[in-house]
C-alpha positions as CSV (number, residue, x, y, z in Angstrom):
1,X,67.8,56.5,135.6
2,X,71.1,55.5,135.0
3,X,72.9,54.6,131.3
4,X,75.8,53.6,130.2
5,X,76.6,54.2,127.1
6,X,79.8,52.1,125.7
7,X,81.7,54.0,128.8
8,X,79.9,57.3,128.5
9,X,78.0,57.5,131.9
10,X,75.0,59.2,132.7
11,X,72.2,59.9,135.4
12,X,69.1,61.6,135.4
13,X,65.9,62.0,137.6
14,X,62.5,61.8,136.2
15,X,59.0,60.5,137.3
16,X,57.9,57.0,136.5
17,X,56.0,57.5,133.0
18,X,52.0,58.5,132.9
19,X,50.5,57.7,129.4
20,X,46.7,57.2,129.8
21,X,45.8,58.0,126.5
22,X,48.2,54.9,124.8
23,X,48.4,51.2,125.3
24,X,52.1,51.6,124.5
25,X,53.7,49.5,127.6
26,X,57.2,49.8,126.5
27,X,58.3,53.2,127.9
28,X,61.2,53.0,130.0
29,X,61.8,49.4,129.2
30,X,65.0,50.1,127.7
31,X,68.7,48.8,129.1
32,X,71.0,50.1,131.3
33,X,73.9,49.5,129.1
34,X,74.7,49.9,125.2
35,X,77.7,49.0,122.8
36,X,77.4,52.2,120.1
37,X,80.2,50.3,117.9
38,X,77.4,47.5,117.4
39,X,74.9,48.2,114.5
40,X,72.0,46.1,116.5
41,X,69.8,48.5,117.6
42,X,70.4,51.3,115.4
43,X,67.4,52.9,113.1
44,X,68.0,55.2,110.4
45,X,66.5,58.5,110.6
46,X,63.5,59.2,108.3
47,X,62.0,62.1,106.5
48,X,58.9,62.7,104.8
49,X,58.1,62.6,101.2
50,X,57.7,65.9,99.6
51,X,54.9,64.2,96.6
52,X,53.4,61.8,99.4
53,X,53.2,63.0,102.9
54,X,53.0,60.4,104.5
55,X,55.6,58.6,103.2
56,X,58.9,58.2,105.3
57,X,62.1,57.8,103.4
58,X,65.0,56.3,105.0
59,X,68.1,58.3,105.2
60,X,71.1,55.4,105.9
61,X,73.6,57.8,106.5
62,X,72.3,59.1,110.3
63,X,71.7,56.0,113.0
64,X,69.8,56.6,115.7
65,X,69.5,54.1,118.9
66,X,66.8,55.0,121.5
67,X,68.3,54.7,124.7
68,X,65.1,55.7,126.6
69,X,61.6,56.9,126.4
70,X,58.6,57.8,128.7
71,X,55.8,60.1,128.4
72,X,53.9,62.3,131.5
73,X,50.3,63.8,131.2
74,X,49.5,66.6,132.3
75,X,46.3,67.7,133.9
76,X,44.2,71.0,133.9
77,X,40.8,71.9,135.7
78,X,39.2,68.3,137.3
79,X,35.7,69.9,135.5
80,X,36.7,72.6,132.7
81,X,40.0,70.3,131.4
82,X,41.0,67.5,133.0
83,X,43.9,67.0,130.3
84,X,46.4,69.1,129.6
85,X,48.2,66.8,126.8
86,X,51.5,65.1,127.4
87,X,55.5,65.6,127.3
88,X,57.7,62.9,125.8
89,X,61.5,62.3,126.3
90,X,63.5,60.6,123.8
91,X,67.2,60.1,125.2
92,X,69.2,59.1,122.2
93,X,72.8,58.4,120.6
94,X,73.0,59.3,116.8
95,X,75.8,58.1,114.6
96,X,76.9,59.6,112.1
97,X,78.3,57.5,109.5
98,X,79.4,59.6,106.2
99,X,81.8,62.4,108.3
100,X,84.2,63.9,105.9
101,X,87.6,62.3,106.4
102,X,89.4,63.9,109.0
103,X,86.6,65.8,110.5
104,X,85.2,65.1,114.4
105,X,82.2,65.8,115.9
106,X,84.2,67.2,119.1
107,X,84.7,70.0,117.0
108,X,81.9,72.6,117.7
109,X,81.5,73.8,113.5
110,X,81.7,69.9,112.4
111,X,79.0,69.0,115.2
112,X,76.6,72.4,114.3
113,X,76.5,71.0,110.7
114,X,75.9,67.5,111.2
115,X,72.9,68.5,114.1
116,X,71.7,71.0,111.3
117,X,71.4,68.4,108.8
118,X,69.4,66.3,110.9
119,X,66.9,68.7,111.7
120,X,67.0,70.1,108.6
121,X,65.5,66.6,107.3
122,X,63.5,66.1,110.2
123,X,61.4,69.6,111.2
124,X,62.4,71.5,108.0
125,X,61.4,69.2,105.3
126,X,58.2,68.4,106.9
127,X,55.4,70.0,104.9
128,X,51.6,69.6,104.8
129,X,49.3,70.4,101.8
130,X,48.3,74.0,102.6
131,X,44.9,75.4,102.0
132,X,43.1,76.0,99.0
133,X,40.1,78.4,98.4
134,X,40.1,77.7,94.8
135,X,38.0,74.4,94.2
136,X,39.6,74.5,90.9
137,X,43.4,74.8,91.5
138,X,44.9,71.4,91.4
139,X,48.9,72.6,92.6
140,X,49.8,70.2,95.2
141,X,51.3,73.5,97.3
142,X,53.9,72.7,100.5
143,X,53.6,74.6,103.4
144,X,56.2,74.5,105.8
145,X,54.7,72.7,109.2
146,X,57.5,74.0,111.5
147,X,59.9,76.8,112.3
148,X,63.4,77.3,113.7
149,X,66.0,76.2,114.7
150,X,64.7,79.0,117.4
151,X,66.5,80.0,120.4
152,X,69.5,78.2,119.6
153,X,72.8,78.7,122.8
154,X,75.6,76.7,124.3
155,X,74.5,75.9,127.7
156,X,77.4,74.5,130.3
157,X,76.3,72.0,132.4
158,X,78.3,69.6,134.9
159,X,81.3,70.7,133.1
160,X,79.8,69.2,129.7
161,X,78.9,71.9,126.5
162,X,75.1,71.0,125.5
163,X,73.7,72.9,122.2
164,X,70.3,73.9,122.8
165,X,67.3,74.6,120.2
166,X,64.1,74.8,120.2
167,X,60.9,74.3,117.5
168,X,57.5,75.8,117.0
169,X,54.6,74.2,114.9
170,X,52.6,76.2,112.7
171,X,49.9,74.2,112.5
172,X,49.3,71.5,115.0
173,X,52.3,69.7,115.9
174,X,54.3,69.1,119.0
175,X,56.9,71.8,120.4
176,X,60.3,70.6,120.9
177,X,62.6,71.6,122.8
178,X,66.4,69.8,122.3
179,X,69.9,69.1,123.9
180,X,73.0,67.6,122.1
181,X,76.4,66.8,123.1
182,X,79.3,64.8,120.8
183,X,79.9,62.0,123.0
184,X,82.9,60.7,120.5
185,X,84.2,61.5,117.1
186,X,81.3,60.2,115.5
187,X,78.3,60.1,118.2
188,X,75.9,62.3,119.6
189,X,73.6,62.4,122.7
190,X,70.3,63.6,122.5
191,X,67.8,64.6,124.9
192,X,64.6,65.5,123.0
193,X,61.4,66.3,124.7
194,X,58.6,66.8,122.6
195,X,55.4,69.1,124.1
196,X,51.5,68.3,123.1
197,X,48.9,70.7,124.7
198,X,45.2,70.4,125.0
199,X,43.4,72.8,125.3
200,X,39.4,73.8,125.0
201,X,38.7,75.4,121.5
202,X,42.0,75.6,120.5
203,X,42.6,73.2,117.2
204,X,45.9,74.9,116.0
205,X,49.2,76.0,117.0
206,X,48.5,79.6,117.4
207,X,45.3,79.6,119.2
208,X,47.2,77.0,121.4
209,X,49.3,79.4,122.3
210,X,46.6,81.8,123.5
211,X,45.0,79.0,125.8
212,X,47.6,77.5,127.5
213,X,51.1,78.9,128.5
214,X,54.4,77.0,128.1
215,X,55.9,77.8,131.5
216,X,54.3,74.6,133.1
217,X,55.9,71.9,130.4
218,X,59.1,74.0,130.3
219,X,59.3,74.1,134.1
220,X,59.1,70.3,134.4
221,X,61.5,69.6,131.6
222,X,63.8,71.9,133.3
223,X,63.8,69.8,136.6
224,X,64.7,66.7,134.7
225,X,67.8,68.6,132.8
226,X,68.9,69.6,136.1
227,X,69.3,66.3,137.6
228,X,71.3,65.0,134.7
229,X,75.0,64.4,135.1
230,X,76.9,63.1,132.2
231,X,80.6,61.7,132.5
232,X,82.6,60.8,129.5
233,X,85.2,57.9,129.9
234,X,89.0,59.4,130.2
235,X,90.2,58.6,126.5
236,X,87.2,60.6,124.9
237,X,87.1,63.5,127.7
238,X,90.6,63.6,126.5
239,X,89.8,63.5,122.7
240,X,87.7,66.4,123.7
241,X,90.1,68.6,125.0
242,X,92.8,67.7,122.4
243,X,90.7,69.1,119.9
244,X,89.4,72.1,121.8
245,X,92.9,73.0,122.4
246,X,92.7,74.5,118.8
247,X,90.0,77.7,119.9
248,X,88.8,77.4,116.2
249,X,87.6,74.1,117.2
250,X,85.8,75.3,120.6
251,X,83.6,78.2,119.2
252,X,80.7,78.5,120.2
253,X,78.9,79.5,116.7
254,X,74.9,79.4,116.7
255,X,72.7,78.6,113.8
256,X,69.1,79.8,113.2
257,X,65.9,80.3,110.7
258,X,66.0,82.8,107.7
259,X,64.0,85.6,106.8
260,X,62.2,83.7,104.2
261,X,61.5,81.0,106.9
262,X,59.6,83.6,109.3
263,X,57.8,85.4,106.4
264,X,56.4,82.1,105.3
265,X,55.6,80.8,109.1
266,X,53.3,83.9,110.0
267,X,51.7,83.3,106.8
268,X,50.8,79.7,107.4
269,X,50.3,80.1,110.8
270,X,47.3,82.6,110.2
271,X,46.1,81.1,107.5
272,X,45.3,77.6,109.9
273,X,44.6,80.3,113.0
274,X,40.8,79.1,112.3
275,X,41.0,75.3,112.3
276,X,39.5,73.6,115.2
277,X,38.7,77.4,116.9
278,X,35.2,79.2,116.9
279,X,34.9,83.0,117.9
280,X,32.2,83.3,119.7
281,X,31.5,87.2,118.7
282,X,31.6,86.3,115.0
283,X,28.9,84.3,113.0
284,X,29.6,81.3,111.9
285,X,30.0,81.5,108.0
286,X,32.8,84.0,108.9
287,X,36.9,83.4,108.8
288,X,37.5,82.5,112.4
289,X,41.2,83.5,111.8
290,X,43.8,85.8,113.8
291,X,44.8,88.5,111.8
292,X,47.8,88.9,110.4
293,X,49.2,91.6,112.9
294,X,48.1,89.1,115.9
295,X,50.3,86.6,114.3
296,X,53.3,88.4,113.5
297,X,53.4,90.1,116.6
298,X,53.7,86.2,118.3
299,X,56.1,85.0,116.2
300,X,58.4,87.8,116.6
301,X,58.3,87.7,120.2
302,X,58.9,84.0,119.8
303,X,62.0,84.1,117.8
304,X,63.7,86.5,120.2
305,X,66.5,84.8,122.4
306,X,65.7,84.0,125.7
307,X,69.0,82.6,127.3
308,X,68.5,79.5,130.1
309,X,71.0,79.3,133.3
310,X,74.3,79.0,132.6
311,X,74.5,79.5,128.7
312,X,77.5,81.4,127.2
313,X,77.5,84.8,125.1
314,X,75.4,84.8,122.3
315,X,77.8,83.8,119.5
316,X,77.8,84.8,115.9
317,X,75.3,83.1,114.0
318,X,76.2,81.3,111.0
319,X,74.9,80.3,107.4
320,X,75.0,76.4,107.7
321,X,76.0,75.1,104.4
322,X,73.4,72.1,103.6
323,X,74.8,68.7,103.5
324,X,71.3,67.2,102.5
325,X,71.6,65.7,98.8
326,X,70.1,68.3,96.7
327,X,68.1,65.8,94.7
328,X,65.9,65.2,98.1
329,X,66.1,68.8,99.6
330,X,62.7,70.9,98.6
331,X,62.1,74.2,99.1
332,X,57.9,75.0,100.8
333,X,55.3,76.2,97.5
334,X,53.1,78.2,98.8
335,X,51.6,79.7,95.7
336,X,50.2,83.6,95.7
337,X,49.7,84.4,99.2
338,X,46.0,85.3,100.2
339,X,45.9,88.8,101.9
């Protein structure tokens, strides 16, 4: 595959898309070249209603323009599982068009604010309705459906600096794993590949987790990454270094999820442990769910860092200061917590 992006070359190797499961037939049907200074093209971002979940609200202020897309299945056992879900790959350019005055995206703390924000809207805002044992408790509660930003590094690659993150679902969602680069004062490149497994009695994130390993997904995604070489054109490359010159500018800061967030994620995440899985050594009017313990113990293994080739140091990990409107940022009700 090769792009160019308003001057900003890339190239990247990847098979030729396998989606059985969707009569979509525009993956990979995208051009070769864009003009990022023209609004045709552009989408904003959305977010999800916090009274109406499935409602998506625009937010104006973030463009996004898809610059490619495909999807590859995955197969299991021909007679046990003969499908093993899917990974997608969105390759897109986001614009940011309310920077402060003055402020870059070449400049690491600028750009780890303005990625923050959209995931912030995107993963961390998205809520589903809980569970409810009480027939007669009407409180539309809001449980948080992901968590992170997890694993978050600076990873050098072909002499570009990617920030890397990753996301877990808590109850049935898709992992992601994502790569971001300012490509001007105002742009960003994404490469966002999005992980759905199947598996056989395994209806939720956790017990997902116990069926089928990541290594396979993360093992392909990383042969794509590696093929990718991205070349900026010689004004912005030297934009770049202008403003790395100042080492403020350059550091290599790191944000991730709160306490709160991972006390409310192993709560969630074993209270919907039992939807769509059946223990076979328990009768059926039982709770199917983990136990706590089980749960905890995954996700603190899963928030531990676990650096890829070629990242830096670990840097200092820093309190992003939202710059979501308050009047649309909501915080997860999850009520009395059942023990």
């Amino acid at each position: 595959m090769e792009k160019d992006i308003s001057g900003c070359k890339f190239t990247f190797t990847a098979p030729p898309y396998s989606d059985p499961f969707s009569d979509n037939q525009e993956w990979e049907t995208e051009p070769t070249y864009f003009d990022i200074l023209n609004d045709e093209g552009y989408q904003p971002i959305t977010y999800k209603s916090f009274r109406d979940l499935d409602e998506e609200i625009e937010f104006p202020h973030v463009q996004f323009l898809n610059t490619y897309s495909s999807r590859w299945a995955f197969k299991g056992m021909p007679i046990l599982q003969s499908y093993g879900g899917f990974i997608g790959l969105c390759v897109g350019v986001e614009f940011v068009g309310d920077l402060p005055i003055n402020e870059t995206l070449f400049n690491n703390n600028t750009f780890l604010k303005e990625v923050y924000r959209t995931y912030e809207l995107t993963k961390l805002q998205s809520f589903n309705s809980g569970l409810v044992s009480d027939p007669f408790d009407l409180t539309q509660y809001r449980w948080p459906s992901y968590l992170g930003p997890l694993n978050s590094q600076w990873v050098e690659h072909g002499g570009v600096d990617w920030l890397y993150f990753e996301t877990q679902p808590l109850v049935n969602g898709s992992d992601t794993l994502c790569w971001q680069t300012a490509i001007s004062d105002k742009h960003i490149l994404s490469f966002n590949f999005s992980i759905r497994r199947s598996g056989l009695n395994a209806g939720n994130a956790f017990r997902m987790n116990q069926r089928t390993s990541l290594d396979n997904y993360i093992c392909f995604i990383k042969r794509i990454m590696d093929s990718l070489v991205l070349e900026l054109p010689p004004e912005l490359s030297a934009r770049r270094m202008e403003i790395h010159s100042v080492p403020s500018a350059a550091s290599k800061s790191l944000f991730g999820c709160s306490t709160q967030q991972i006390e409310d994620a192993k709560y969630v995440m074993q209270m919907w442990s039992g939807r769509g899985y059946r223990d076979a050594k328990r009768d059926k009017n039982e709770s199917h769910r983990a136990t706590f313990e089980e749960v905890s113990t995954f996700i603190d293994k899963r928030i531990q860092p676990r650096p890829l080739e070629n990242s830096y140091s670990l840097g200092e990990k820093i309190e992003i200061i939202s710059r979501v409107p308050s009047n649309i940022t909501n915080k997860p009700l999850i009520g009395p917590k059942i023990t």
